[in-house]
mmJSON file of the N, C-alpha and C atoms, coordinates in Angstrom:
{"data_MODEL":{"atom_site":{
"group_PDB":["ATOM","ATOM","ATOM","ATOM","ATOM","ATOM","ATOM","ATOM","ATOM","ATOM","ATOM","ATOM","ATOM","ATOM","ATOM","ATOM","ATOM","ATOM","ATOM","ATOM","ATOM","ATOM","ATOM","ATOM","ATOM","ATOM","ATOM","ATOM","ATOM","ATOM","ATOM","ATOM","ATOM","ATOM","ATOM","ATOM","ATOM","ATOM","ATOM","ATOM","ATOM","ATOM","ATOM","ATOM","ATOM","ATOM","ATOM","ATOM","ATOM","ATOM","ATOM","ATOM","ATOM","ATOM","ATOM","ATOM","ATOM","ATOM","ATOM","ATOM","ATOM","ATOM","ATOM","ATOM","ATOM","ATOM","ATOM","ATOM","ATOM","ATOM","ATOM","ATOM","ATOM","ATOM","ATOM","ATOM","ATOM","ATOM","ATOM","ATOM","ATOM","ATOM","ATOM","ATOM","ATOM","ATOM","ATOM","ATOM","ATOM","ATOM","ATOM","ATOM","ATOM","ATOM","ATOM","ATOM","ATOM","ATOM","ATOM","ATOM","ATOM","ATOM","ATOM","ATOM","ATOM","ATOM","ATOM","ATOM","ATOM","ATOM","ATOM","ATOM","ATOM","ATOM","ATOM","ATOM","ATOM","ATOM","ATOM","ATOM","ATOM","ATOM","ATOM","ATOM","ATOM","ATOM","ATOM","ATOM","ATOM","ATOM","ATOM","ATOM","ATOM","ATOM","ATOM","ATOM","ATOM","ATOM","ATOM","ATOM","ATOM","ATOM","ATOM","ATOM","ATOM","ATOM","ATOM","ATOM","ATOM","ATOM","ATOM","ATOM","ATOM","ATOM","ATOM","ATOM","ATOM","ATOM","ATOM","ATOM","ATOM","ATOM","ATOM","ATOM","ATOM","ATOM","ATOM","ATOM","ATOM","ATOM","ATOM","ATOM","ATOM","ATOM","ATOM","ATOM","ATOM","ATOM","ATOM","ATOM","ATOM","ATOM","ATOM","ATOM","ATOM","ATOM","ATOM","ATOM","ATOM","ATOM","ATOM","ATOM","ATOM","ATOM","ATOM","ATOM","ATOM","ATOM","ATOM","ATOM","ATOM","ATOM","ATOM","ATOM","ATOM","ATOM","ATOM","ATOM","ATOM","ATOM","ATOM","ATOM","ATOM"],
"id":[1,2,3,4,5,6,7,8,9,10,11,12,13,14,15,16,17,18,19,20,21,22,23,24,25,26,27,28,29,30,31,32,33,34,35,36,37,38,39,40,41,42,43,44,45,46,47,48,49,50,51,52,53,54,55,56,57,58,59,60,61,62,63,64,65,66,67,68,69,70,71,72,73,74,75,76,77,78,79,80,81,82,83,84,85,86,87,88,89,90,91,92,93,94,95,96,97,98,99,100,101,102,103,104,105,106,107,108,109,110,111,112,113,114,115,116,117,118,119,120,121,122,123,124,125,126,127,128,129,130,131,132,133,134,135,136,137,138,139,140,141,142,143,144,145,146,147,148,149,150,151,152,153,154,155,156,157,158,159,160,161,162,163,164,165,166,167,168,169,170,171,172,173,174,175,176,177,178,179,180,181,182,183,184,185,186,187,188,189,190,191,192,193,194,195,196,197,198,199,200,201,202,203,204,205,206,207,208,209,210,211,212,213],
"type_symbol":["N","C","C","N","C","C","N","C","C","N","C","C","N","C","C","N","C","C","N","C","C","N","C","C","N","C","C","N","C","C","N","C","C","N","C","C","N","C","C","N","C","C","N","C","C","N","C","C","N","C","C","N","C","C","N","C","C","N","C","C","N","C","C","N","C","C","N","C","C","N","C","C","N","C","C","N","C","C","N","C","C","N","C","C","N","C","C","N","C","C","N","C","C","N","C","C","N","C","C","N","C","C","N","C","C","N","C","C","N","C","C","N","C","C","N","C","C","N","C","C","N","C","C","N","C","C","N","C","C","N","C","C","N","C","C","N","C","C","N","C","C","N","C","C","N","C","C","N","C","C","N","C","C","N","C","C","N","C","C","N","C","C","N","C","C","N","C","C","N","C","C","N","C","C","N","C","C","N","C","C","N","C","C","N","C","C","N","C","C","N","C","C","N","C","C","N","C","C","N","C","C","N","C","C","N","C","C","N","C","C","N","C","C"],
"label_atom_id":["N","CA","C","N","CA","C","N","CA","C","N","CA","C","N","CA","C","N","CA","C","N","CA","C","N","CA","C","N","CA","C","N","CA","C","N","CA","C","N","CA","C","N","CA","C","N","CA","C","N","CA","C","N","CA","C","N","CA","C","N","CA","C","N","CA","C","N","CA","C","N","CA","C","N","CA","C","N","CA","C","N","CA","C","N","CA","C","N","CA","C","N","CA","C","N","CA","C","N","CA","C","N","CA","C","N","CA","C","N","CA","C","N","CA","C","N","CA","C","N","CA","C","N","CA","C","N","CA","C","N","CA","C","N","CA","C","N","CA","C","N","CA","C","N","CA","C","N","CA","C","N","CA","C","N","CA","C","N","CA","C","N","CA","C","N","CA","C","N","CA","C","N","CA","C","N","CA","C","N","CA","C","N","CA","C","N","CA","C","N","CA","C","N","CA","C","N","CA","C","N","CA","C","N","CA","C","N","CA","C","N","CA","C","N","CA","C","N","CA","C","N","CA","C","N","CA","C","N","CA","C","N","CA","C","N","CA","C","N","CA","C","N","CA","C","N","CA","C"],
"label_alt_id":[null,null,null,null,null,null,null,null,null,null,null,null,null,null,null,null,null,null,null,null,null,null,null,null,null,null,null,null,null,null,null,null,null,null,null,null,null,null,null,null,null,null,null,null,null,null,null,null,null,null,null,null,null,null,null,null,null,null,null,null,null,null,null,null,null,null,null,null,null,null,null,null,null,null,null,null,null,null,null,null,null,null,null,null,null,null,null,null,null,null,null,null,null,null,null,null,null,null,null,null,null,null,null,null,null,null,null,null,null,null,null,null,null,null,null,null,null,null,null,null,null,null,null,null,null,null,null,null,null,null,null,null,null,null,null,null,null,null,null,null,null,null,null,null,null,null,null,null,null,null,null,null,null,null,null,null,null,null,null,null,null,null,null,null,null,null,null,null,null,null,null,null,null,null,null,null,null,null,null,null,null,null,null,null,null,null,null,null,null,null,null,null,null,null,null,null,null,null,null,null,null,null,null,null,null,null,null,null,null,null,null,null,null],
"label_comp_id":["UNK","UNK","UNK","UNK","UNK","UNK","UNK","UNK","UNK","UNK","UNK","UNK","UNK","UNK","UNK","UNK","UNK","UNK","UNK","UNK","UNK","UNK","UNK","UNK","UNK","UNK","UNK","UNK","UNK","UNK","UNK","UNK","UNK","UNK","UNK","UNK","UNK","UNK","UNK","UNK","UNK","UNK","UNK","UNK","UNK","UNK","UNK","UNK","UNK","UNK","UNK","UNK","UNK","UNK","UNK","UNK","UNK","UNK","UNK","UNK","UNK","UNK","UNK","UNK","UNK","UNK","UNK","UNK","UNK","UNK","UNK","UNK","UNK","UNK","UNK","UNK","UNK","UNK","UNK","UNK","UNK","UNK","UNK","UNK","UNK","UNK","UNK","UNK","UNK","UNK","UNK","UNK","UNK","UNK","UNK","UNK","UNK","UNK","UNK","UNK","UNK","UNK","UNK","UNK","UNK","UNK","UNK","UNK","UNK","UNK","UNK","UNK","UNK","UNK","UNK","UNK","UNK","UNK","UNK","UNK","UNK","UNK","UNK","UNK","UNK","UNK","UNK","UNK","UNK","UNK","UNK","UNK","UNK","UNK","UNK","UNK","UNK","UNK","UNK","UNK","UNK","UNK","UNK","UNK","UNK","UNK","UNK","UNK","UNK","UNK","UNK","UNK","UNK","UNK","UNK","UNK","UNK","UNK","UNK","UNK","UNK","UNK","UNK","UNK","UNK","UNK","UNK","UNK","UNK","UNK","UNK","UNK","UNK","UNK","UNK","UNK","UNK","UNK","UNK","UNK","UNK","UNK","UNK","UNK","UNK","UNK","UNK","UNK","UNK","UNK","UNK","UNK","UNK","UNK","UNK","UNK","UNK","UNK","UNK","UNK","UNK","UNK","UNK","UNK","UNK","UNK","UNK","UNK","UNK","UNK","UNK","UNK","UNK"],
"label_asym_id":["A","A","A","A","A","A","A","A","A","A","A","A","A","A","A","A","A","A","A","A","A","A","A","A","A","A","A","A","A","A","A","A","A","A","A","A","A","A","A","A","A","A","A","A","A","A","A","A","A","A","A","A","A","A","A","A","A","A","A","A","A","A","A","A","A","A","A","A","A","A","A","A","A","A","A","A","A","A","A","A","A","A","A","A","A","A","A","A","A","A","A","A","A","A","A","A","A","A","A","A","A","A","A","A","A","A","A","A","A","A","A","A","A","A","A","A","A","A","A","A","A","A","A","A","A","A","A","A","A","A","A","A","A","A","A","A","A","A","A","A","A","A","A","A","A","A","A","A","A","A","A","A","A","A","A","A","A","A","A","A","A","A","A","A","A","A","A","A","A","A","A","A","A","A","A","A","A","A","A","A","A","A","A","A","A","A","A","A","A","A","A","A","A","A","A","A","A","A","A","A","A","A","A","A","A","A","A","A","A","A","A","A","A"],
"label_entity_id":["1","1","1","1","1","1","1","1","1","1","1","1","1","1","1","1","1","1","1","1","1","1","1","1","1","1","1","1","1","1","1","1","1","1","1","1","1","1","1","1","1","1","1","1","1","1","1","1","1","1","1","1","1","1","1","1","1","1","1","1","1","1","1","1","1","1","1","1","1","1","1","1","1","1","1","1","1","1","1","1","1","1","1","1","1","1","1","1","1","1","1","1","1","1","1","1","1","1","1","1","1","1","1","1","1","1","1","1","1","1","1","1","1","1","1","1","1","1","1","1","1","1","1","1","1","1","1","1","1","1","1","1","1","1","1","1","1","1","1","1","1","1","1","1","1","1","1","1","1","1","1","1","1","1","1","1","1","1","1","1","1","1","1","1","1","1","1","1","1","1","1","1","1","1","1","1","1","1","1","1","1","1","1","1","1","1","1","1","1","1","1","1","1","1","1","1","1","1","1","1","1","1","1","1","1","1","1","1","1","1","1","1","1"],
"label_seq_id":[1,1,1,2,2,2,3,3,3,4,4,4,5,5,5,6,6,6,7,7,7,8,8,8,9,9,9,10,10,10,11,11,11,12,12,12,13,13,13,14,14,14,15,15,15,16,16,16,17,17,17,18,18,18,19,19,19,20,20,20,21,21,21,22,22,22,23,23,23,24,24,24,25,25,25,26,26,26,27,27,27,28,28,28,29,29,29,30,30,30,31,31,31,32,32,32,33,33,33,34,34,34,35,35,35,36,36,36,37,37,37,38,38,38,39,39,39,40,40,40,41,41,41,42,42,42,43,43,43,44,44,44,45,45,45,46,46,46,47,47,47,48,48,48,49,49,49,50,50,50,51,51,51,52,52,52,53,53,53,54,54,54,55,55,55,56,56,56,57,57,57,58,58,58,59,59,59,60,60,60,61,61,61,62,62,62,63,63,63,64,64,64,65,65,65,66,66,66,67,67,67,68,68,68,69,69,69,70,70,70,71,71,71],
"pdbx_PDB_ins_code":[null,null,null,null,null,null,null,null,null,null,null,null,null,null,null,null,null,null,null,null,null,null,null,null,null,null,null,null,null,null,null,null,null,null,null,null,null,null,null,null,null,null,null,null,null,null,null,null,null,null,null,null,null,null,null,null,null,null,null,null,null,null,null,null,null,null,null,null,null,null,null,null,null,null,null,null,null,null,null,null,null,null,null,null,null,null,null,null,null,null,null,null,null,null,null,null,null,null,null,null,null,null,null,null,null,null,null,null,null,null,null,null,null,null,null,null,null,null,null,null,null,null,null,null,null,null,null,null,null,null,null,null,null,null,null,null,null,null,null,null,null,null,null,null,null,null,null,null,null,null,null,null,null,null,null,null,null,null,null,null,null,null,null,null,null,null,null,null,null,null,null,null,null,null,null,null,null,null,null,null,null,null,null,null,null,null,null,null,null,null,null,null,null,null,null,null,null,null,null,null,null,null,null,null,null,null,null,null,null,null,null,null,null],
"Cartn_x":[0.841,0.0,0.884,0.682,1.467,1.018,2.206,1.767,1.174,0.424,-0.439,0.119,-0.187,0.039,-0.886,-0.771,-1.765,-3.028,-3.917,-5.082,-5.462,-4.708,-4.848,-4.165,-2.658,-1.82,-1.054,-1.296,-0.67,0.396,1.632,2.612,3.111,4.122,4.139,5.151,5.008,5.869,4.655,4.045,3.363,4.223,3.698,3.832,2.752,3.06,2.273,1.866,0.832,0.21,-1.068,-1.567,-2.771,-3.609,-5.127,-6.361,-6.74,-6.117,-6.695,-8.529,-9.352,-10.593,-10.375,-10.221,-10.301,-11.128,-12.263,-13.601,-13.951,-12.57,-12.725,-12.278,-12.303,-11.378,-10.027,-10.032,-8.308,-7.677,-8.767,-7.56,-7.702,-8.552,-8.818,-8.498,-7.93,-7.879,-8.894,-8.969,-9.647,-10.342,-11.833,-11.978,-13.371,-13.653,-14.374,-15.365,-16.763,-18.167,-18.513,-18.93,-19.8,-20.866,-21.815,-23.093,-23.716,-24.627,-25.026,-25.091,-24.791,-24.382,-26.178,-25.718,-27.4,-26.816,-27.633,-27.36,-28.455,-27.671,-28.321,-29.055,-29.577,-30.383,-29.689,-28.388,-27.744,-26.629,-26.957,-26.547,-24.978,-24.829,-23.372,-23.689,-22.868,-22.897,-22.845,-23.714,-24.076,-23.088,-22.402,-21.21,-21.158,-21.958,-21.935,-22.294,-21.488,-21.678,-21.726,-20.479,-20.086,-18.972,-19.219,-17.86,-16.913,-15.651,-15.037,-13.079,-12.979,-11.226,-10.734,-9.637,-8.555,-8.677,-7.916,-8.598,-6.814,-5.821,-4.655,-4.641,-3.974,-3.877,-2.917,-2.44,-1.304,-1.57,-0.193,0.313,0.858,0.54,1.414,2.429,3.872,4.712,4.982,4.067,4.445,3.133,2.195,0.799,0.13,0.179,-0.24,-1.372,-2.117,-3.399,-3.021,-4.28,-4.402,-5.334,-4.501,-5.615,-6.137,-7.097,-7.241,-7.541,-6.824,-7.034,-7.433,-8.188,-8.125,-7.08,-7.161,-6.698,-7.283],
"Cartn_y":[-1.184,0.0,1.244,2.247,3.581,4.135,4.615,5.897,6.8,7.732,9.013,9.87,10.682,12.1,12.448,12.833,12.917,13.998,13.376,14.397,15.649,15.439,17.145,17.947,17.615,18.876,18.191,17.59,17.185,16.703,16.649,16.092,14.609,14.543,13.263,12.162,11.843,10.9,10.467,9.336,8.202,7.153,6.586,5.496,4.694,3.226,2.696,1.506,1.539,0.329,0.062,-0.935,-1.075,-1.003,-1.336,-1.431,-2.758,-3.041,-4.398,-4.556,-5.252,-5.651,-6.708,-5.467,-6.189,-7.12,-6.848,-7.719,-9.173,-9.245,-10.532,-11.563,-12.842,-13.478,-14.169,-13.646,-13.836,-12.45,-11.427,-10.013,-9.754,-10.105,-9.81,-8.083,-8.164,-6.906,-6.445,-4.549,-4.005,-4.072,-4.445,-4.788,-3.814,-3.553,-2.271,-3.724,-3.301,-4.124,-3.07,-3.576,-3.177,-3.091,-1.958,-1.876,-1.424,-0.996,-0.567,-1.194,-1.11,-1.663,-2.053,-3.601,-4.555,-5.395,-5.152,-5.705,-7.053,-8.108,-8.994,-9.125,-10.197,-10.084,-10.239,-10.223,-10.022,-8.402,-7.894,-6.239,-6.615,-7.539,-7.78,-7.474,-7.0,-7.173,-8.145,-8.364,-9.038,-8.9,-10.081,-10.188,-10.927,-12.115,-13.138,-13.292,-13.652,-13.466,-11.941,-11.3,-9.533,-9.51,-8.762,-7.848,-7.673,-7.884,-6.739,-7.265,-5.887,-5.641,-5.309,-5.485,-4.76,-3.254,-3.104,-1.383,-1.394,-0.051,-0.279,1.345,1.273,2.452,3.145,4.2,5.654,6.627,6.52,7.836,8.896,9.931,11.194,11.342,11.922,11.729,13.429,14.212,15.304,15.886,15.663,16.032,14.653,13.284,12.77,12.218,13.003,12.614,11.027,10.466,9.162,8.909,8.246,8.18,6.347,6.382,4.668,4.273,3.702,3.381,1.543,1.627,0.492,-0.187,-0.942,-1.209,-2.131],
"Cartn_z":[0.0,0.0,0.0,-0.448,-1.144,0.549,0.645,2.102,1.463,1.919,1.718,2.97,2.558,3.859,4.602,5.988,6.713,6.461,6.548,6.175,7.346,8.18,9.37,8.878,8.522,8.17,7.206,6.603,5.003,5.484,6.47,6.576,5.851,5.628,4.291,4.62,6.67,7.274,8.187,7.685,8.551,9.069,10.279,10.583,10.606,10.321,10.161,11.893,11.616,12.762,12.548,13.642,13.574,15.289,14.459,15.761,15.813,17.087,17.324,18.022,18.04,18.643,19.522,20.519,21.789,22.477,21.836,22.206,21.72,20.49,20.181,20.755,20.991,21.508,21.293,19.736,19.328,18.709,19.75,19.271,17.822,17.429,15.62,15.077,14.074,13.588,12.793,13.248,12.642,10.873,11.08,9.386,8.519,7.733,7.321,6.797,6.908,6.386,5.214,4.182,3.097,3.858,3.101,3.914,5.301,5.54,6.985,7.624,9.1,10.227,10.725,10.841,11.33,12.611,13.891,14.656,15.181,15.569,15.568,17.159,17.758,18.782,19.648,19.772,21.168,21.635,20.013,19.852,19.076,18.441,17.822,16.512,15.974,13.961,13.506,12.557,11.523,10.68,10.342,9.661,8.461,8.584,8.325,6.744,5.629,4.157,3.247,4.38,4.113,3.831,2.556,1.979,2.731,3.809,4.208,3.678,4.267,4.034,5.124,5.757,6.29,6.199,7.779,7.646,8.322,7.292,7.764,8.762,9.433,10.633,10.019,9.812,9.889,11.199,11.964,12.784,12.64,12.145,11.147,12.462,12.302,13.399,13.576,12.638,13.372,13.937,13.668,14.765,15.517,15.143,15.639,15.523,14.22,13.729,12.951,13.683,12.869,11.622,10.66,9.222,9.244,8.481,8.474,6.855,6.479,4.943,4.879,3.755,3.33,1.63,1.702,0.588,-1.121],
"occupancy":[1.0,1.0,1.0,1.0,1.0,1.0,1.0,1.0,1.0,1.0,1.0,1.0,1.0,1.0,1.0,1.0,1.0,1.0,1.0,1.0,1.0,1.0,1.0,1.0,1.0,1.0,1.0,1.0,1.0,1.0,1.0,1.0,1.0,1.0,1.0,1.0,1.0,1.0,1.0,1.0,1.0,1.0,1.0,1.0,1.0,1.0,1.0,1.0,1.0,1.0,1.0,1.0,1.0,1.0,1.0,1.0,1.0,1.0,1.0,1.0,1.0,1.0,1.0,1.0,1.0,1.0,1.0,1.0,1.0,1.0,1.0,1.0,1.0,1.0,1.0,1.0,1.0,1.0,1.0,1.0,1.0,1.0,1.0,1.0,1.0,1.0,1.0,1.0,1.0,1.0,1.0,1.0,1.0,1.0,1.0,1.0,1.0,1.0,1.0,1.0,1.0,1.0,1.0,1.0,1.0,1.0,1.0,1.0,1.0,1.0,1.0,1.0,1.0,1.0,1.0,1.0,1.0,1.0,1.0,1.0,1.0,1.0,1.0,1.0,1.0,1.0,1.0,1.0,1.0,1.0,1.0,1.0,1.0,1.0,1.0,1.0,1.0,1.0,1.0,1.0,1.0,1.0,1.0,1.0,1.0,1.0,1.0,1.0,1.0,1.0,1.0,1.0,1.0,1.0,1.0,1.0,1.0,1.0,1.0,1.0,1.0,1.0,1.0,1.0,1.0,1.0,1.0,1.0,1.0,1.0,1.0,1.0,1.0,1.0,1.0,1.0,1.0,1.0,1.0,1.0,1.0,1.0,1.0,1.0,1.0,1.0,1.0,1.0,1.0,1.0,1.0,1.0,1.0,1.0,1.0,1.0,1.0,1.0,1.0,1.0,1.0,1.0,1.0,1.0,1.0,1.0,1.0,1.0,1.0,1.0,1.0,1.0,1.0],
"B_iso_or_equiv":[0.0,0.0,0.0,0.0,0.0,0.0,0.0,0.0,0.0,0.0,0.0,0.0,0.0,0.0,0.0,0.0,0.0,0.0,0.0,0.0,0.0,0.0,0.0,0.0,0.0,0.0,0.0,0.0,0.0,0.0,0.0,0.0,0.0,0.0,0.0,0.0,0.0,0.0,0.0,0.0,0.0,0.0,0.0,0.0,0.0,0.0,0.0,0.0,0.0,0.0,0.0,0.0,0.0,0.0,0.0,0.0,0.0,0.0,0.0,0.0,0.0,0.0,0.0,0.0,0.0,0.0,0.0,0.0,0.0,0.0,0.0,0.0,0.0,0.0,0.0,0.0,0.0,0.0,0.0,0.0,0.0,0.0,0.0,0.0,0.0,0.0,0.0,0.0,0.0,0.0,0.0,0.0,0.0,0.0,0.0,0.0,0.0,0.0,0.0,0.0,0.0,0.0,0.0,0.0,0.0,0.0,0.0,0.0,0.0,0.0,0.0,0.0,0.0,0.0,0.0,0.0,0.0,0.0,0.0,0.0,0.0,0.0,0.0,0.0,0.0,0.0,0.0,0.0,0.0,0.0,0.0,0.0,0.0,0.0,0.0,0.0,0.0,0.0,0.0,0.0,0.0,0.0,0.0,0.0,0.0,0.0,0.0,0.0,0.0,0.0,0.0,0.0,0.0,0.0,0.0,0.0,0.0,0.0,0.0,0.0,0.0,0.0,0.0,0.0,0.0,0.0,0.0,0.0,0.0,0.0,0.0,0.0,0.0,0.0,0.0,0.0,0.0,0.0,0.0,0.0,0.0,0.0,0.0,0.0,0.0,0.0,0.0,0.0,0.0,0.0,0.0,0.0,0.0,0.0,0.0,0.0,0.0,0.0,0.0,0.0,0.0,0.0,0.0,0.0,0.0,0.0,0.0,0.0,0.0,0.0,0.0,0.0,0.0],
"pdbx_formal_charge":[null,null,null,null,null,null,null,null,null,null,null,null,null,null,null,null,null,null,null,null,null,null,null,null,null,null,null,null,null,null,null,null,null,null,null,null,null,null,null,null,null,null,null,null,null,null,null,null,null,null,null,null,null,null,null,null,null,null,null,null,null,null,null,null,null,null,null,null,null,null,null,null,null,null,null,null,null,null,null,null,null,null,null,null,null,null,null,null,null,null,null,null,null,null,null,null,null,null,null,null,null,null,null,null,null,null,null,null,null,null,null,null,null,null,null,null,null,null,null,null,null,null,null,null,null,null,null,null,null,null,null,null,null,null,null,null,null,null,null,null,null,null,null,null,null,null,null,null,null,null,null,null,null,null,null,null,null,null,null,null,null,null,null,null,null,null,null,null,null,null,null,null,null,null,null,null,null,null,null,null,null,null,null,null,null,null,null,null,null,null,null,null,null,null,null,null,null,null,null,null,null,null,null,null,null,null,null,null,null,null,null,null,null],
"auth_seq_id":[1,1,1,2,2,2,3,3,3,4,4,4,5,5,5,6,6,6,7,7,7,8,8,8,9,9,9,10,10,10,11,11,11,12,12,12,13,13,13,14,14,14,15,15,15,16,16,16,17,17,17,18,18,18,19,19,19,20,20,20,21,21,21,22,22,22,23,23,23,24,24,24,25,25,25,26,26,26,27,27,27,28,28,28,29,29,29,30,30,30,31,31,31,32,32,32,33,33,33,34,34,34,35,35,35,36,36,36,37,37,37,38,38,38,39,39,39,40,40,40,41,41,41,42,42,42,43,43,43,44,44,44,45,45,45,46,46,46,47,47,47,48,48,48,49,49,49,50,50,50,51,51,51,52,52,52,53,53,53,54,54,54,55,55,55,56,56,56,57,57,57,58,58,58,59,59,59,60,60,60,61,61,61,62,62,62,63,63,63,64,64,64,65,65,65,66,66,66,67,67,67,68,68,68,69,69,69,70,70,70,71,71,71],
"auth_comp_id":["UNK","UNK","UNK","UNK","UNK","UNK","UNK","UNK","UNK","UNK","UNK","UNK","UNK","UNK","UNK","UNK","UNK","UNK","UNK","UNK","UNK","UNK","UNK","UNK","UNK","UNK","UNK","UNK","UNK","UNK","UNK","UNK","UNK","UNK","UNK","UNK","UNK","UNK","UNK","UNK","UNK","UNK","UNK","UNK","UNK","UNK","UNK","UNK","UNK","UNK","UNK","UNK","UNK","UNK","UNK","UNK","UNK","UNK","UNK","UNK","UNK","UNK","UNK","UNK","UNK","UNK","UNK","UNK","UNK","UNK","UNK","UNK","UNK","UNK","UNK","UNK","UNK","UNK","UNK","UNK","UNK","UNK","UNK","UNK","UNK","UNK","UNK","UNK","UNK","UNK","UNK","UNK","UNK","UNK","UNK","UNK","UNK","UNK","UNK","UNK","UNK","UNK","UNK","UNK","UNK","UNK","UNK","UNK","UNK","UNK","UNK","UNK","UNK","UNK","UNK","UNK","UNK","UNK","UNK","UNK","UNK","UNK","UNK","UNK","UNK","UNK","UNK","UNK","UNK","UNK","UNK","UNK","UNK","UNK","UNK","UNK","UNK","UNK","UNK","UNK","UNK","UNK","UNK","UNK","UNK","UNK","UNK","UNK","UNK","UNK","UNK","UNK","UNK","UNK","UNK","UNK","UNK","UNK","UNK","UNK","UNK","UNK","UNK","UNK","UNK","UNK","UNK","UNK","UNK","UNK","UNK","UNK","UNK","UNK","UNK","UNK","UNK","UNK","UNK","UNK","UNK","UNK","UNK","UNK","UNK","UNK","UNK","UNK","UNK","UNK","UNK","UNK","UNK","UNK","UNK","UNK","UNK","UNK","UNK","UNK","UNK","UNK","UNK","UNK","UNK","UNK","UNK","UNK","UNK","UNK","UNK","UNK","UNK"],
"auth_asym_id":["A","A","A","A","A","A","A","A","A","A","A","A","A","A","A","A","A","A","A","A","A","A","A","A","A","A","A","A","A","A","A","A","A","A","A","A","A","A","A","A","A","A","A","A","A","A","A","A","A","A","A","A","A","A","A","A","A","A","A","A","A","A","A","A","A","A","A","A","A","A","A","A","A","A","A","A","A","A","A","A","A","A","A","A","A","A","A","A","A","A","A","A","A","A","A","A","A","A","A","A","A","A","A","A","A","A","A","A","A","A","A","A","A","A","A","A","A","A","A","A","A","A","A","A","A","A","A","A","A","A","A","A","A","A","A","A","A","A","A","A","A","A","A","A","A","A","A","A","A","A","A","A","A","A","A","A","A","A","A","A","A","A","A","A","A","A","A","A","A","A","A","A","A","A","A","A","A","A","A","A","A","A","A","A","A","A","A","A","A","A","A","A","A","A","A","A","A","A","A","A","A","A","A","A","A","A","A","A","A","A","A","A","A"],
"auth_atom_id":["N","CA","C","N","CA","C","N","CA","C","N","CA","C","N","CA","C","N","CA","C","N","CA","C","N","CA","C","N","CA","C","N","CA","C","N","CA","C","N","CA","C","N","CA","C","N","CA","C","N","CA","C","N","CA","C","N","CA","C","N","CA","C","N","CA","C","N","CA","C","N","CA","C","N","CA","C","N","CA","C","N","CA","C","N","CA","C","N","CA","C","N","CA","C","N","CA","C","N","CA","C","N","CA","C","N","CA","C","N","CA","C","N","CA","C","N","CA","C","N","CA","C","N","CA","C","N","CA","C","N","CA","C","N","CA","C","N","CA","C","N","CA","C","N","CA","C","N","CA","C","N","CA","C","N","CA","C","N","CA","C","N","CA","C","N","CA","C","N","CA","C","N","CA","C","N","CA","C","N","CA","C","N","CA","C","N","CA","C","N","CA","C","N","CA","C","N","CA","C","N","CA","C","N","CA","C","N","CA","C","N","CA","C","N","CA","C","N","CA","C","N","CA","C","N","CA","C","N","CA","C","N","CA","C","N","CA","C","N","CA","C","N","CA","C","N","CA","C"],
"pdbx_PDB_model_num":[1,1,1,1,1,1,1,1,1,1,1,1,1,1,1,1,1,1,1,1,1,1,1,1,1,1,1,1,1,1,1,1,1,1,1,1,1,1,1,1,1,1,1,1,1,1,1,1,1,1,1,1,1,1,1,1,1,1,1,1,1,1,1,1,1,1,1,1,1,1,1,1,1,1,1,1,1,1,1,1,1,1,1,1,1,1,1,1,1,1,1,1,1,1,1,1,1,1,1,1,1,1,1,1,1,1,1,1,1,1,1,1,1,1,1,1,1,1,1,1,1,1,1,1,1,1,1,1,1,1,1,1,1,1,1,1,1,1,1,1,1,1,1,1,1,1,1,1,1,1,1,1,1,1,1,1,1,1,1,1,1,1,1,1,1,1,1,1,1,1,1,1,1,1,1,1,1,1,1,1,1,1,1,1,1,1,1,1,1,1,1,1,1,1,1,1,1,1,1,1,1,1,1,1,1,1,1,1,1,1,1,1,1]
}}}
């Protein structure tokens, strides 16, 4: 994936990381769903036969603003 520059103050030195989901039980990483968010009867997302991707994290290192891209 091509770095981009941060979208607060354009700066053009990211670091990269990620968001882990803590709530899962193997620490799963952050993932983007196609479509509006449907919750099922215990208040969890509906996941199940959905589009998704990887959602990659950027830390701009001179303000600190975080970007989230997919790829």
């Amino acid at each position: 994936m091509a770095v981009k520059s941060c979208s607060s103050c354009g700066h053009d030195s990211l670091e990269p990381g990620f968001l882990a989901d803590r709530g899962s039980p193997n620490g799963a990483f952050a993932q983007w769903f196609r479509g509006a968010l449907e919750t099922g009867a215990f208040g969890g997302a509906k996941r199940l036969g959905r589009e998704y991707v990887a959602v990659h994290a950027y830390r701009c290192t001179r303000c600190h603003h975080l970007d989230l891209f997919t790829e």
